[in-house]
One Martini backbone bead per residue (centre of mass of N, CA, C, O) as a GRO file, in nm:
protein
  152
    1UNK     BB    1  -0.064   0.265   1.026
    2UNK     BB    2  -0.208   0.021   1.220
    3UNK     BB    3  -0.435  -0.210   1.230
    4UNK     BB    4  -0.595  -0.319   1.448
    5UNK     BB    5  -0.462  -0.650   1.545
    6UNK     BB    6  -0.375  -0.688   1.286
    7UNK     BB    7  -0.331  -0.872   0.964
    8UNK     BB    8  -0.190  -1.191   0.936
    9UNK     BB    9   0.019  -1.096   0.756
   10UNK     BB   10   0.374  -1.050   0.650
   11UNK     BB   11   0.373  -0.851   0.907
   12UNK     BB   12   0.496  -0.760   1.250
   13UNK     BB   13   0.497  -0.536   1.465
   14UNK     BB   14   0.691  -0.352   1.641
   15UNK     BB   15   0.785  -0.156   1.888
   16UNK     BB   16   0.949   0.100   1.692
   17UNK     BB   17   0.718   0.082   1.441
   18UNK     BB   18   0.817  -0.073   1.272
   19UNK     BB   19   0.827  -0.337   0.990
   20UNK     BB   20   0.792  -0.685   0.958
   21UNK     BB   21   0.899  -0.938   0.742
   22UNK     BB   22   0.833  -1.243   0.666
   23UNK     BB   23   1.076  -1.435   0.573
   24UNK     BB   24   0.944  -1.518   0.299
   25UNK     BB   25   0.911  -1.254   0.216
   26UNK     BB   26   1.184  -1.109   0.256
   27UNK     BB   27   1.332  -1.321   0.076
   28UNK     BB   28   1.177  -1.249  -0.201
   29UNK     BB   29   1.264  -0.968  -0.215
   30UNK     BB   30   1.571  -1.031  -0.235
   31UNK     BB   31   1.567  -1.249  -0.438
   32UNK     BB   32   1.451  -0.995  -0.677
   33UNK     BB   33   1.575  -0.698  -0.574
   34UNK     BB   34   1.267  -0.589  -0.527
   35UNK     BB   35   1.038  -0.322  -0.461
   36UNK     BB   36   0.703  -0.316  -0.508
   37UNK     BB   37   0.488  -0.017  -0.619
   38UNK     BB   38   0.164   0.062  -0.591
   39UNK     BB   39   0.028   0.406  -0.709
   40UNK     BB   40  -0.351   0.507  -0.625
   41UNK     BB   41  -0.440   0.793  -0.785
   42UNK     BB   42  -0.663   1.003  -0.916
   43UNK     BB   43  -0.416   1.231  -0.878
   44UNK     BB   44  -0.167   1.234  -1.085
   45UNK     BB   45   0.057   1.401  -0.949
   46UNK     BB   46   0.064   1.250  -0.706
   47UNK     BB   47   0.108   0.961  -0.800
   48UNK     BB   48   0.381   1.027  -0.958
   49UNK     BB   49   0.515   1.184  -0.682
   50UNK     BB   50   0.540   0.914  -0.506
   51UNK     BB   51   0.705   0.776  -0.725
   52UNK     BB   52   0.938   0.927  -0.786
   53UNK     BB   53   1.013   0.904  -0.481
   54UNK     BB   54   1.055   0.626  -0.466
   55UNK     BB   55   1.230   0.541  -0.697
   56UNK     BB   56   1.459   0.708  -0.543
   57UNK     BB   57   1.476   0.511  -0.319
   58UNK     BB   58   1.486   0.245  -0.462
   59UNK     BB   59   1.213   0.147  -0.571
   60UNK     BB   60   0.915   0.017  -0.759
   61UNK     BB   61   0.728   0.243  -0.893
   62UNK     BB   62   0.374   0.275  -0.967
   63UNK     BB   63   0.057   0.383  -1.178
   64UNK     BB   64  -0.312   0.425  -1.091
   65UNK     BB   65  -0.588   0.635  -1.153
   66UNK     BB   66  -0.783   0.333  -1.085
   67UNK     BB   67  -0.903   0.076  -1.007
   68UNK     BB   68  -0.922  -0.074  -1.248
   69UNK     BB   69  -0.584  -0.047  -1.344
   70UNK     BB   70  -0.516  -0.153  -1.066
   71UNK     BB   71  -0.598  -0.439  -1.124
   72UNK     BB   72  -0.395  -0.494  -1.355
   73UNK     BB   73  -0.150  -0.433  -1.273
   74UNK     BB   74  -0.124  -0.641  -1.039
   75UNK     BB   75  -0.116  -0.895  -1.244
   76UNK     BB   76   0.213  -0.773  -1.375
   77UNK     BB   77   0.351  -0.660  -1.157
   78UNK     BB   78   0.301  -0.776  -0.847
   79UNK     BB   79   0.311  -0.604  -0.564
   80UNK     BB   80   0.391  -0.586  -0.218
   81UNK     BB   81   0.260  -0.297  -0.261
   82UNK     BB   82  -0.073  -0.046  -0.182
   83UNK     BB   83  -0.126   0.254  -0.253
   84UNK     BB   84  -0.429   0.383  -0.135
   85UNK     BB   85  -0.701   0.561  -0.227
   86UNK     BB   86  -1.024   0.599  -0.102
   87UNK     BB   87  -1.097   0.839  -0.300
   88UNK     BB   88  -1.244   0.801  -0.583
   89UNK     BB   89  -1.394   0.698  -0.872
   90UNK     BB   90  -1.571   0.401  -0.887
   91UNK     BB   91  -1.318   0.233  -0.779
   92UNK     BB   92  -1.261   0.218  -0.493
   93UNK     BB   93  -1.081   0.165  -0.182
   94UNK     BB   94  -1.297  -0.030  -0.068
   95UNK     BB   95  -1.340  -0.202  -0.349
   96UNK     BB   96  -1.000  -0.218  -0.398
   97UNK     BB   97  -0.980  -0.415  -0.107
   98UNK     BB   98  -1.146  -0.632  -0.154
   99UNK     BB   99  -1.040  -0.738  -0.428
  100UNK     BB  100  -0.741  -0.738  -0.303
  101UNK     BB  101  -0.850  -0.965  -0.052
  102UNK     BB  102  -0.952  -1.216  -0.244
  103UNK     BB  103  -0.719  -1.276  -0.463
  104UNK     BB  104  -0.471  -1.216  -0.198
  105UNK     BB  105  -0.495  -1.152   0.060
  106UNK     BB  106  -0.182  -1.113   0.242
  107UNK     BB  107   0.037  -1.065  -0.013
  108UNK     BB  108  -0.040  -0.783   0.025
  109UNK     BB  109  -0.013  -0.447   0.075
  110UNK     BB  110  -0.225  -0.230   0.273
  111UNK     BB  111  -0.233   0.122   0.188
  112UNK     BB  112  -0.417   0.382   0.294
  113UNK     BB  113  -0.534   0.681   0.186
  114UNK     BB  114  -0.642   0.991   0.343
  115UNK     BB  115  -0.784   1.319   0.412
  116UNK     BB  116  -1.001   1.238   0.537
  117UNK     BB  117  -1.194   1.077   0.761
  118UNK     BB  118  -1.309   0.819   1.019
  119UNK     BB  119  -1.626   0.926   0.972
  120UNK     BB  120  -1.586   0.803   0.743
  121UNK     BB  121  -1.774   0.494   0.577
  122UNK     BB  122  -1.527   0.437   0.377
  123UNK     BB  123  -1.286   0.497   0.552
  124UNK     BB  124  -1.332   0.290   0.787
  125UNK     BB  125  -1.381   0.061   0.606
  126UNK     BB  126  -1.111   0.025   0.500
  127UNK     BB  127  -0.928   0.037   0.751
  128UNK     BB  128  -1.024  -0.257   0.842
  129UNK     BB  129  -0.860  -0.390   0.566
  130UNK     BB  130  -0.610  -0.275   0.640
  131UNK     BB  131  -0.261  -0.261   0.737
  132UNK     BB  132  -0.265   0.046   0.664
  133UNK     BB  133  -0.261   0.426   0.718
  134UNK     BB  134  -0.240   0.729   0.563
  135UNK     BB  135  -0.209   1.064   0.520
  136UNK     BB  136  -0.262   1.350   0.391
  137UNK     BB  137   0.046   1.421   0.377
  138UNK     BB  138   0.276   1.235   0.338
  139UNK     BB  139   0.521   1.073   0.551
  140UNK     BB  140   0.789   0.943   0.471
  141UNK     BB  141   0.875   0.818   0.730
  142UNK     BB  142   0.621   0.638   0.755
  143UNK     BB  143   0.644   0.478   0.522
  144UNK     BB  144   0.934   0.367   0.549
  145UNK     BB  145   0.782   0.183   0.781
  146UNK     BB  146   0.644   0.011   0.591
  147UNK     BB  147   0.836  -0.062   0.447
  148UNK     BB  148   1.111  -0.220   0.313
  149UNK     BB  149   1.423  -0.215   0.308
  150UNK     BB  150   1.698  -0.148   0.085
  151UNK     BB  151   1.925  -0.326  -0.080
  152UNK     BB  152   2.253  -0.321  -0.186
   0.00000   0.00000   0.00000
């Protein structure tokens, strides 16, 4: 799902629910041959095999299971997409969304995940600054529309 009003970011929601990135980076995504998803989730199980599940449907994706590990990876790997857990131990889902819309605005998407309720405040706020958020267990149809699609 998308944040109210739109993120003002790299996508633009159309009718039909799925998710268009703007030219310059639909470009950049196509002329690199690939797209990188880091998937974060303090839970290993859940964040390899959302990456595993990634990995073959044609996506670049890896994994850090807490905010510190996710931080540096975005550094190397460079992620178009960053789906990250809410509840983590640590560096929580509200403050690695905090840390990666300062050092990189809206060039990154941020999809929240998370099984809690919207009305914890921790969930929440973090809602506020995601591009967009999933419910766990991820529903991949779902994700599929936030994702750019995989050219051949």
């Amino acid at each position: 799902m998308q944040r109210p009003g739109g993120c003002g970011g790299p996508q633009a929601a159309v009718a039909d629910g799925a998710v268009r990135f703007r030219n310059d980076v639909r470009d950049s995504l196509l002329n690199e041959n690939e797209v990188r998803v880091l998937v974060v989730d303090d839970l290993d199980d859940a964040a390899q095999a959302l990456a595993m599940l990634l990995n073959v449907s044609g996506y670049s994706a890896r994994t850090a299971s807490d905010g510190e590990s996710a931080l540096a990876i975005v550094e190397e790997f460079k992620p178009h997409c960053v789906l990250l857990d809410v509840q983590m131990p640590g560096i929580n889902g509200l403050e690695l969304t905090r840390r990666l819309r300062a050092r990189y605005k809206d060039d990154i998407v941020l999809v929240a995940v998370t099984g809690g309720t919207a009305d914890d405040a921790k969930v929440a706020g973090t809602f506020e600054l995601v591009d967009h958020y999933l419910t766990k267990p991820i529903e991949i149809e779902k994700l599929e529309k936030i994702l750019p699609p995989i050219e051949d």
